[in-house]
C-alpha positions in Angstrom: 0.0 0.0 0.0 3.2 2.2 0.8 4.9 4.1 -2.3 8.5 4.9 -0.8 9.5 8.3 -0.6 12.3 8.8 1.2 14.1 11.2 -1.2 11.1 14.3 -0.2 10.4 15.9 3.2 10.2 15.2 6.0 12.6 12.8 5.8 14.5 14.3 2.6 17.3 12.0 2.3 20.2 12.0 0.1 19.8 9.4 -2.7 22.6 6.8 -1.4 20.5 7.0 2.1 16.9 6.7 0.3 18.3 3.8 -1.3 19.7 1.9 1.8 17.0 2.3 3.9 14.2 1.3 0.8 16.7 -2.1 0.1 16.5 -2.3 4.4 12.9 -2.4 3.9 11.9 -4.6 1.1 14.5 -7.2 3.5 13.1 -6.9 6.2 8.9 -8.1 7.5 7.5 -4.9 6.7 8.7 -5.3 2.8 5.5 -6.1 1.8 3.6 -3.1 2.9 6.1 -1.4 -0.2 5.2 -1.2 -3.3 7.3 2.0 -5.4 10.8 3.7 -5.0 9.1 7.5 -5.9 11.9 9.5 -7.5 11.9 12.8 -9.1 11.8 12.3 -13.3 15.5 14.2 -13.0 16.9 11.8 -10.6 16.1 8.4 -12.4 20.3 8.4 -13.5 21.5 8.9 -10.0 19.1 5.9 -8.5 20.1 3.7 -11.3 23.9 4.6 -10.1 22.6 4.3 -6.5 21.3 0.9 -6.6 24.0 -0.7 -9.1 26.7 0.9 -6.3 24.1 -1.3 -4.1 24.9 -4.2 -6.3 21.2 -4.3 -7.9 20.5 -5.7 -11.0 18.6 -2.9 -12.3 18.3 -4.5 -15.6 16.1 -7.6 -14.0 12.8 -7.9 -14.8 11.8 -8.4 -10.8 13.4 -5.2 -9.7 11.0 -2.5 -7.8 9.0 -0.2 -10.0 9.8 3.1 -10.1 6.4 6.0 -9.3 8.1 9.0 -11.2 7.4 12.4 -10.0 7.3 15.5 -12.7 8.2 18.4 -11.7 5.4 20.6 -10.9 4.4 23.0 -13.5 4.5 26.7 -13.0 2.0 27.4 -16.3 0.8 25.9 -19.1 2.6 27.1 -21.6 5.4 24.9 -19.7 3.3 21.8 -20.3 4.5 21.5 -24.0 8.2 21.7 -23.1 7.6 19.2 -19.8 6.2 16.7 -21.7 9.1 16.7 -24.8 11.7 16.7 -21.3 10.3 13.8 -19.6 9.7 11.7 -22.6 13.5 11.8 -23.1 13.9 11.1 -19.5 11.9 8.1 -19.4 13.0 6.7 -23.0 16.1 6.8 -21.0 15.3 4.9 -18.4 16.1 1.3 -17.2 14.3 0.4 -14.1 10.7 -0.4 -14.6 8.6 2.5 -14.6 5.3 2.4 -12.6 3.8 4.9 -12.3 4.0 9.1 -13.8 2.8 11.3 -11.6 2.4 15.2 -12.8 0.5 17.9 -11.4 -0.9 19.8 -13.8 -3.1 23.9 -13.7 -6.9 23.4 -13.3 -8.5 26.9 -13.9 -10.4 25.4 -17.1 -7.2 24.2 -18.5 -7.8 20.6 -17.4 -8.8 19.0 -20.4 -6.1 20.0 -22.8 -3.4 19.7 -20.5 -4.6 15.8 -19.9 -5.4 15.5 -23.6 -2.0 16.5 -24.0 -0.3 14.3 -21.9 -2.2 10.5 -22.9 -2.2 11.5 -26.1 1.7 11.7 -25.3 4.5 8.8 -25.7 4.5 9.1 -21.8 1.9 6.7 -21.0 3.7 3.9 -23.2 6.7 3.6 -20.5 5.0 3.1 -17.1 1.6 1.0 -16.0 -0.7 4.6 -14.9 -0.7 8.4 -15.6 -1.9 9.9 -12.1 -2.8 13.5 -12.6 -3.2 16.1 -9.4 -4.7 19.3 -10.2 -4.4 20.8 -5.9 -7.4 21.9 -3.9 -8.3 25.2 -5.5 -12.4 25.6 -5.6 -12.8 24.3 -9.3 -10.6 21.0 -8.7 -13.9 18.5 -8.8 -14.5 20.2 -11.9 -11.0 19.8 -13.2 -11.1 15.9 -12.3 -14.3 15.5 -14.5 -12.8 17.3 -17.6 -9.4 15.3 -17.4 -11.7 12.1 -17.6 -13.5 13.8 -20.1 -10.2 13.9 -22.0 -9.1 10.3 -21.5 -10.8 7.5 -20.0 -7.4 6.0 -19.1 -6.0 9.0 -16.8 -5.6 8.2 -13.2 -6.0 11.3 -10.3 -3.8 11.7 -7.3 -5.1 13.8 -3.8 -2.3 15.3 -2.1 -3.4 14.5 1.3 -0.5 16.6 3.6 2.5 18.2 3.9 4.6 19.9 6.2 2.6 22.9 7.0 -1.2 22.7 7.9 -1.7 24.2 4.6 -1.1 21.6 2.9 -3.8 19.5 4.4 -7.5 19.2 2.6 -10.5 18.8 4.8 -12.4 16.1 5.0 -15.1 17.6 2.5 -12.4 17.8 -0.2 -11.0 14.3 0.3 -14.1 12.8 0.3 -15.1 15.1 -2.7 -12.3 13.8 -4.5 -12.9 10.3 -3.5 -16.4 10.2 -4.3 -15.6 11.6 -7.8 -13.0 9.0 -8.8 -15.2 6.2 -7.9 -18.0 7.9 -10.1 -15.6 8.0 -12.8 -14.4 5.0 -12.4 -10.8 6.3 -12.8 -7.7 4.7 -10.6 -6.6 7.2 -7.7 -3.8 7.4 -5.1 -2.8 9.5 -2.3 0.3 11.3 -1.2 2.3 12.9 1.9 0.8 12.9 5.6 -1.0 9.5 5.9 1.8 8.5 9.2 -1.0 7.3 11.4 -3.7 4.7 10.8 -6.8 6.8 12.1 -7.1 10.8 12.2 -5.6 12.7 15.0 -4.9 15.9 15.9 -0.7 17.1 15.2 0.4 19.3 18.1 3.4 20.7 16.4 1.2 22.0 12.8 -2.1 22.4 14.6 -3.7 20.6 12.5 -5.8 17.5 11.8 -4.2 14.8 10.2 -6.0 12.2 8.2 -5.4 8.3 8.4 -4.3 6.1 5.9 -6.8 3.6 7.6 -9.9 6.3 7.3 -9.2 7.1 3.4 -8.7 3.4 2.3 -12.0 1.9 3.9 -13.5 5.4 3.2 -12.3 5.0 -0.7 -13.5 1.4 -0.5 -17.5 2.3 0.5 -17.3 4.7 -2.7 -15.6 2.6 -4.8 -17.9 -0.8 -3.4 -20.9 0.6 -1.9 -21.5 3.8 -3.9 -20.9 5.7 -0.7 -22.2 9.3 -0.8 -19.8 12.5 -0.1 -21.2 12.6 3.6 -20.8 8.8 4.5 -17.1 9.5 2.7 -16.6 12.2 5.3 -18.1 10.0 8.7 -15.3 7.7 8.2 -12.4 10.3 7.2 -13.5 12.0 10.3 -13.2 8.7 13.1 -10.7 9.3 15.6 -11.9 6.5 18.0 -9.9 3.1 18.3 -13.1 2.1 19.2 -14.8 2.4 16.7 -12.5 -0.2 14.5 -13.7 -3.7 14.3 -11.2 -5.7 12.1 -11.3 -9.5 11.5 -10.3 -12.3 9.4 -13.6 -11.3 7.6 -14.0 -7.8 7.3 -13.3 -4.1 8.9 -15.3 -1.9 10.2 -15.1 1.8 10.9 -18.0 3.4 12.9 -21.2 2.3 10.8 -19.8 1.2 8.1 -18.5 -2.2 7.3 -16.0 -3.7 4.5 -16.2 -7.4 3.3 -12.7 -9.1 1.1 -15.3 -8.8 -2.1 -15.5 -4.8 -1.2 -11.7 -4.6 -0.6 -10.7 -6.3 -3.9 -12.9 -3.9 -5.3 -11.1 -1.6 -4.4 -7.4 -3.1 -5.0 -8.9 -2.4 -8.9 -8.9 1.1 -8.5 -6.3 2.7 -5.5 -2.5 2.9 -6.7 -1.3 3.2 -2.8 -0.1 5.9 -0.8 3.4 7.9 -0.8 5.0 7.8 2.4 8.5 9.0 3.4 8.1 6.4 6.3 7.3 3.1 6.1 8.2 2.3 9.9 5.6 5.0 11.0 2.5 3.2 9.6 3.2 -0.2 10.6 4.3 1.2 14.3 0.9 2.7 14.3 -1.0 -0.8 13.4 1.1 -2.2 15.9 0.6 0.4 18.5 -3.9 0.0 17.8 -3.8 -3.4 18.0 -4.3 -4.0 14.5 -1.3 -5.7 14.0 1.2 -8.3 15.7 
């Protein structure tokens, strides 16, 4: 469920660290919480060096997909240019590309820029485009005109940060949620998703969402055609006691999730980005949820 992202803040390693720790990981119990080494579109070279210093055979079919990160666009007359840059970037590329993951002006530009893109040679080197258009007031809006423009584009919801800024509410999440699932279109989240449930940070002053909340929140949407509010009920559960979680389903507050709903799901979320990987399990652990 993780995407690793060791390389961006907090934790903002160098690339040599990044790539100890991720190889420490995918050795260790917790390796198959990881799916993605996320890694800026300029430094695909320097992790390729990084992991052949590491004595990886980048060139093996079974190596770890890469989720490449664009950099972000400051206008859209950049788009043309971006898209010619990271073409040559990926051609380039040996290690098995994932996912492409750009974040692209809304403001009514939506559907050109994404037409742009999939019409692109970009989405023949990885599996998924994911697209992230920010929280401005017009970003629903934005996420139906990119699907307008391909039925193949996937959406990302940037879901924290390090300032409280950088945090939706729970109306937007579930907003965006709800949307994918009408449009059927694969999704994924990034940055602040540490702690299974939603709790309160002290240092940002700010609520923090859980990873657990969004995922059984995406899955009633995705499964159960969950409406915006019933999104929002389960982003907004704090309570341990209010998670049931068996052999046969989980439950959070009303609202219950069988296997059949969760594979249902598997078909449409692309993970989360997470600089941590210990921080998530620790939190499963530290709930009960996990041994």
């Amino acid at each position: 469920m993780i995407d690793y992202a060791g390389l961006f803040p907090p934790a903002k390693l160098e690339m040599e660290a990044a790539v100890a720790e991720f190889l420490d990981i995918m050795k260790s119990d917790s390796g198959f919480y990881v799916d993605r080494f996320v890694c800026p579109a300029g430094d695909i070279e320097a992790l390729e060096d990084a992991l052949t210093k590491h004595h990886v055979n980048i060139d093996n079919e079974d190596a770890s997909e890469i989720a490449v990160i664009a950099p972000r666009l400051s206008s859209a007359e950049e788009l043309k240019p971006r898209i010619k840059k990271l073409t040559q970037q990926l051609e380039e590329a040996r290690l098995p590309l994932g996912t492409l993951e750009m974040a692209l002006p809304g403001g009514g530009n939506a559907h050109a820029a994404t037409k742009a893109v999939m019409k692109s040679d970009l989405p023949e080197f990885v599996g998924q485009v994911y697209l992230e258009f920010g929280w401005g007031s017009d970003f629903a809006e934005s996420l139906h005109e990119a699907a307008s423009a391909s039925e193949d584009v996937g959406f990302k919801a940037r879901t924290g940060g390090v300032t409280a800024e950088a945090f939706p509410g729970t109306e937007q999440l579930a907003e965006f949620i709800v949307v994918c699932a009408q449009l059927e279109a694969p999704f994924k989240f990034t940055a602040g998703l540490h702690e299974p449930l939603r709790y309160q940070d002290q240092n940002l002053g700010v609520m923090r969402h859980g990873f657990l909340n969004a995922m059984v929140g995406s899955t009633i949407a995705v499964a159960k055609d969950a409406t915006k509010a019933e999104v929002r009920q389960v982003l907004e559960i704090t309570d341990l006691g209010a998670v049931i979680v068996t052999d046969e389903f989980i439950q959070l507050g009303d609202f219950k999730v069988t296997k059949d709903d969760i594979d249902d799901f598997w078909g449409y979320f692309g993970g989360f980005g997470s600089c941590s990987v210990a921080e998530p399990v620790v939190g499963l652990q530290g709930l009960g949820l996990l041994d």
